[in-house]
N, C-alpha and C positions, 0 to 999 in steps of 0.2 A: 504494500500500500504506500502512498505519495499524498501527503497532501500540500495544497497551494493554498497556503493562508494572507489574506490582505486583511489592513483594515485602513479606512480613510475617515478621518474625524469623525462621528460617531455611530457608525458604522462599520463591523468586520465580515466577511464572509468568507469563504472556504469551498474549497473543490477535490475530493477523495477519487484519486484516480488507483487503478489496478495496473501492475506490468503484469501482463502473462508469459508463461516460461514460453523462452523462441522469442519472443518480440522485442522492438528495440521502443516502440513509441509506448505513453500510458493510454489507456482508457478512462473518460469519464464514468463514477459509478454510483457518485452522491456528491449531497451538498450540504451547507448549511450556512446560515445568518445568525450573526449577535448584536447584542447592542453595545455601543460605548468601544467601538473598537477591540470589543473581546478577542482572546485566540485562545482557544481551550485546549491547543497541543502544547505552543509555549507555557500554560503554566499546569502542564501536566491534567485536567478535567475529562478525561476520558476514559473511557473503558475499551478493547476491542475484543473481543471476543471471537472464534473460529468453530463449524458446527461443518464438515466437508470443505466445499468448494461456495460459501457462502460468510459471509461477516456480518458481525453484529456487532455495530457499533453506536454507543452510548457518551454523549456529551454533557456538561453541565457548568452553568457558570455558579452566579447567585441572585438572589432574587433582583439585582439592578443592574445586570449583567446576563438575562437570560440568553439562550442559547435554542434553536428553532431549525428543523426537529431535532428533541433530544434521543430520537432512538431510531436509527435504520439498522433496515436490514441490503447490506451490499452483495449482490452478486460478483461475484470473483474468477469464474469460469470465463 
């Protein structure tokens, strides 16, 4: 997994991409939005979790900082 975190005065969002084994480029596979410029990899707010060829990934900031959606499910295949 890859993720592209930005964030621009108060507003952050994010883009979880997949490298599949063989390939040289990522795939897009989720996303998400915070407020206040959040980044929920930088200060560690994550969970990923692996169930096969599928990810379950869980975000969270705090309640003035929330984080949208806090819960996908990534296809990885």
């Amino acid at each position: 997994m890859v993720v592209d975190q930005r964030s621009f005065l108060l507003l952050g969002s994010g883009v979880v991409h997949v490298l599949r084994p063989g390939e040289h480029l990522t795939h897009p596979v989720g996303g998400y939005v915070t407020d206040d410029g959040y980044r929920p990899f930088d200060f560690g707010t994550y969970r990923l979790t692996w169930s096969g060829e599928t990810a379950t990934l869980e975000l969270w900031g705090d309640p003035n900082m929330p984080v949208s959606p806090a819960h996908q499910r990534l296809p990885c295949s």
